[in-house]
C-alpha positions as CSV (number, residue, x, y, z in Angstrom):
1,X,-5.1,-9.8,2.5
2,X,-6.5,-8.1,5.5
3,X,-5.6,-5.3,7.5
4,X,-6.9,-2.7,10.0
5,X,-6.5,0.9,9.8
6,X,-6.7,2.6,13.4
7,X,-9.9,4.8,13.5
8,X,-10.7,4.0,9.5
9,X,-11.5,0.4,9.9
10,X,-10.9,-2.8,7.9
11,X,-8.8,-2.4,4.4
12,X,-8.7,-5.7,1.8
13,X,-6.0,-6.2,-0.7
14,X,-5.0,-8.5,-3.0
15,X,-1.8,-10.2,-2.6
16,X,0.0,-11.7,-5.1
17,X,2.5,-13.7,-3.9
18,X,6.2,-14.8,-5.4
19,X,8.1,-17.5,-3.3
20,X,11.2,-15.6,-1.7
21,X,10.9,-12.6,-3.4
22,X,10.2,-8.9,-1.8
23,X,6.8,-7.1,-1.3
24,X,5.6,-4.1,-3.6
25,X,2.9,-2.2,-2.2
26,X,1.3,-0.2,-5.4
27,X,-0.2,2.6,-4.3
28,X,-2.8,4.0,-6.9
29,X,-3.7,7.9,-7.2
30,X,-6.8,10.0,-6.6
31,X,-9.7,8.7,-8.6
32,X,-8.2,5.6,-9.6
33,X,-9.0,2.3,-7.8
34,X,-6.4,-0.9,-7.3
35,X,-7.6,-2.5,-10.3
36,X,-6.3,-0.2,-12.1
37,X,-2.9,-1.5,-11.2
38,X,-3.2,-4.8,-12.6
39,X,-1.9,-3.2,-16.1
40,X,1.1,-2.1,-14.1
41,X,2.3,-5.7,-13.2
42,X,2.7,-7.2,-17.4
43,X,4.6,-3.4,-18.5
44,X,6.3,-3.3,-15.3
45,X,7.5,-7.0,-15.6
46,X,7.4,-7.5,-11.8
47,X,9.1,-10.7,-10.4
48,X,7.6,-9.5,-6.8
49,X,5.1,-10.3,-4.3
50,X,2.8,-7.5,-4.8
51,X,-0.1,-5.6,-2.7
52,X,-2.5,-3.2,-4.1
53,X,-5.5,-2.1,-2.3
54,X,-8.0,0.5,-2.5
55,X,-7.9,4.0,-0.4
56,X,-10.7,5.4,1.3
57,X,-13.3,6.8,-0.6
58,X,-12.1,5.3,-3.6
59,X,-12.7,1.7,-5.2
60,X,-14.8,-0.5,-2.8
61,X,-14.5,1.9,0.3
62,X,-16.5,4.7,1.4
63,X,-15.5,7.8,2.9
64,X,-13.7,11.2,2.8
65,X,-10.5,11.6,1.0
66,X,-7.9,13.9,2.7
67,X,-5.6,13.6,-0.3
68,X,-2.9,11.8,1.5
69,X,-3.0,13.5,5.1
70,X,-4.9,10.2,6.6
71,X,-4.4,7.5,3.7
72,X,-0.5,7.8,4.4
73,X,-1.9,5.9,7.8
74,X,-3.7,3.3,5.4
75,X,-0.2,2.5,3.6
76,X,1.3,2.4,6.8
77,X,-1.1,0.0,8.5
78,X,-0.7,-2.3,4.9
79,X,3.3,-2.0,5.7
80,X,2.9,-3.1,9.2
81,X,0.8,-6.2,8.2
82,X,3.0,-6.7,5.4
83,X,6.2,-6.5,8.1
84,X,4.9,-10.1,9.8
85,X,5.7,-11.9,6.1
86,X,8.3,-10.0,4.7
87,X,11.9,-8.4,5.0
88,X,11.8,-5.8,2.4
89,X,8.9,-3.8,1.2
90,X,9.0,-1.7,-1.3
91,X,6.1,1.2,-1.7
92,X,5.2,2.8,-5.5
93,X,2.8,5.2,-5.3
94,X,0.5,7.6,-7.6
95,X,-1.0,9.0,-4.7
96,X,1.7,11.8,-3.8
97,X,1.0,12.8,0.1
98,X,1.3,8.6,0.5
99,X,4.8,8.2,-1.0
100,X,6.1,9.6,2.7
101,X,4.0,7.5,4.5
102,X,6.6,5.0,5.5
103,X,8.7,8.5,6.6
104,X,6.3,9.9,8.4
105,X,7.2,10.1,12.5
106,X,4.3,8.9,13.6
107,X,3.9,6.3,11.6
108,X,7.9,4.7,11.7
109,X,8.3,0.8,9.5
110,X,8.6,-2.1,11.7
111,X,10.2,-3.6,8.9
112,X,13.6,-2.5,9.1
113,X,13.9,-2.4,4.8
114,X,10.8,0.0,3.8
115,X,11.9,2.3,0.4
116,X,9.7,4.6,-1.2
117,X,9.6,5.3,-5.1
């Protein structure tokens, strides 16, 4: 999965999909990368479509971390793209500034059904 963070530029995830089940977007925390996730998904025992990408200057993109401030606007732009295939999206997130992401004013759901954990 592709999407497009305004002034940031392109983000790739990987999408696991589950026929008519909801999205999970896990988030993963400073220093960490989204392959770290994958251990989530067998202890977890998720039955969900699930997202997991990689923030800015962590995993395979470059950059400067602000420690939330702008990556809540790369969860955002995943939740927007996310929005066009789903009804419910569900974010979990290590990453504490980008569990309000969904909340923030500027950056309101499309998706009418957006809960953070």
């Amino acid at each position: 999965m592709k999407f497009s963070v305004p002034g940031a530029g392109q983000r790739e995830g990987w999408f696991f999909r589950v026929a008519g089940s909801a999205t999970i977007v896990l988030c993963h925390g400073y220093g960490s990368s989204r392959g770290e996730l994958l251990t989530w998904f067998p202890r977890c025992r998720i039955t969900s479509t699930r997202v997991v990408f990689d923030f800015v200057a962590h995993g395979a993109n470059d950059g400067i971390t602000s420690f939330g401030y702008h990556e809540a606007d790369e969860v955002r732009a995943a939740i927007d793209e996310l929005a066009k295939r789903s009804d419910v999206i569900l974010t979990i997130s290590d990453c504490g500034a980008t569990t309000w992401a969904p909340m923030r004013p500027c950056a309101r759901p499309k998706a009418t059904n957006v809960c953070t954990l």
